[in-house]
C-alpha positions as CSV (number, residue, x, y, z in Angstrom):
1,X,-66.7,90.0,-63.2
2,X,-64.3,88.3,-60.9
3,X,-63.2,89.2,-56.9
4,X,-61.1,92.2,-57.3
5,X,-56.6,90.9,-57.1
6,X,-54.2,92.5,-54.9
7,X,-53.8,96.3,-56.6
8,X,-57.5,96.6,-56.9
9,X,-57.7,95.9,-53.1
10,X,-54.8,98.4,-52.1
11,X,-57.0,100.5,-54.1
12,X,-60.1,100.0,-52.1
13,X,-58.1,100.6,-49.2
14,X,-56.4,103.7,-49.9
15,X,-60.1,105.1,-51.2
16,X,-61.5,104.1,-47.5
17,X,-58.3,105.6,-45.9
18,X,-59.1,108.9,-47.7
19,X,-62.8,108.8,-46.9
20,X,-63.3,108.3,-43.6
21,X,-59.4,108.4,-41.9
22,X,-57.5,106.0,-40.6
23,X,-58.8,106.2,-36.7
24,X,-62.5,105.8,-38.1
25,X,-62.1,102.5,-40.4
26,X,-61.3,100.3,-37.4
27,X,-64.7,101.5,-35.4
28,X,-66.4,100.6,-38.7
29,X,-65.2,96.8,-39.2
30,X,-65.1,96.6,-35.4
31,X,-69.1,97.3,-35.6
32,X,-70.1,95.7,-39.2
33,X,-68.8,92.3,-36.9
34,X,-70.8,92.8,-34.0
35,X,-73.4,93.7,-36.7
36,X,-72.5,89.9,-38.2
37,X,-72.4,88.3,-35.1
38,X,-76.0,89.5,-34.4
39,X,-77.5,88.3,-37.5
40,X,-75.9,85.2,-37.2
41,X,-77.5,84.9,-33.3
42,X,-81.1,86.0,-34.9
43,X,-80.9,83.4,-37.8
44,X,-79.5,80.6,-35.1
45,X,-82.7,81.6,-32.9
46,X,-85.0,81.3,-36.1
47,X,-84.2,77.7,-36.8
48,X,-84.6,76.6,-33.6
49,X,-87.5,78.3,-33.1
50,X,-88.9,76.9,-36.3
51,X,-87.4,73.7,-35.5
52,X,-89.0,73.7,-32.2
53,X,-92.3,74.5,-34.0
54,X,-92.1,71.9,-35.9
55,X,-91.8,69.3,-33.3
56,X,-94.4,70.6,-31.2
57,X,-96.5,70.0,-34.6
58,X,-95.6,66.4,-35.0
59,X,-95.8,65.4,-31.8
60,X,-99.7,67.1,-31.6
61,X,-100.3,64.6,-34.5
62,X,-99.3,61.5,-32.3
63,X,-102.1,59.3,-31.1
64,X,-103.1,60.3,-27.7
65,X,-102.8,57.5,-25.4
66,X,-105.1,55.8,-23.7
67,X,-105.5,55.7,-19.9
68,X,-106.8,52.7,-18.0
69,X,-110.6,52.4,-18.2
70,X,-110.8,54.1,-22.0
71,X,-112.3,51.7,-24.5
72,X,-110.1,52.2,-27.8
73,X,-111.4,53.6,-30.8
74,X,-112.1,51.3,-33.9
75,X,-109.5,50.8,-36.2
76,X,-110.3,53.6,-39.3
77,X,-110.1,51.7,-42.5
78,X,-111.4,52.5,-46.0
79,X,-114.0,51.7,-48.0
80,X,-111.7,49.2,-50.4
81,X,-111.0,47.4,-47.1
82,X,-114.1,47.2,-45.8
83,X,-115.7,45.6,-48.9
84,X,-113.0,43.1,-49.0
85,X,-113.7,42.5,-45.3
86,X,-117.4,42.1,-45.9
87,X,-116.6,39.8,-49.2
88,X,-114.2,37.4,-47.0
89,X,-116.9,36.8,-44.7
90,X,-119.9,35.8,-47.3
């Protein structure tokens, strides 16, 4: 089923016209757009909250820095390395 052509929409129009009058149908597209343009602004908000999330996720991950007078932690490595380590040295 495709979009309706150009005598199904004069169609739909008329119907509306008869339904609701002629003074009411531009109240109603004059709020379904503010009704658009508000659900547009909450989605917008929603990905940069998200987004915002995100970031503050990925920057808590980072390696804190050290300050002066910290030692450094050791290095983590694995076992595999370690034994290879350990091998090179005997």
């Amino acid at each position: 089923m495709g979009l309706p052509g150009g005598w199904e929409l004069i169609l739909i129009v008329l119907v509306l016209v008869l339904l609701f009058g002629a003074t009411k149908l531009p109240q109603m597209a004059r709020s379904l757009g503010q009704s658009a343009r508000v659900f547009k602004a909450e989605a917008r908000g929603m990905k940069a909250d998200e987004e915002a999330a995100k970031k503050a996720h990925s920057e808590k991950e980072q390696k804190p820095e050290l300050t002066a007078g910290e030692p450094s932690p050791p290095p983590v490595t694995s076992p595999v390395e370690d034994k290879q380590r350990n091998e090179s040295k005997n």
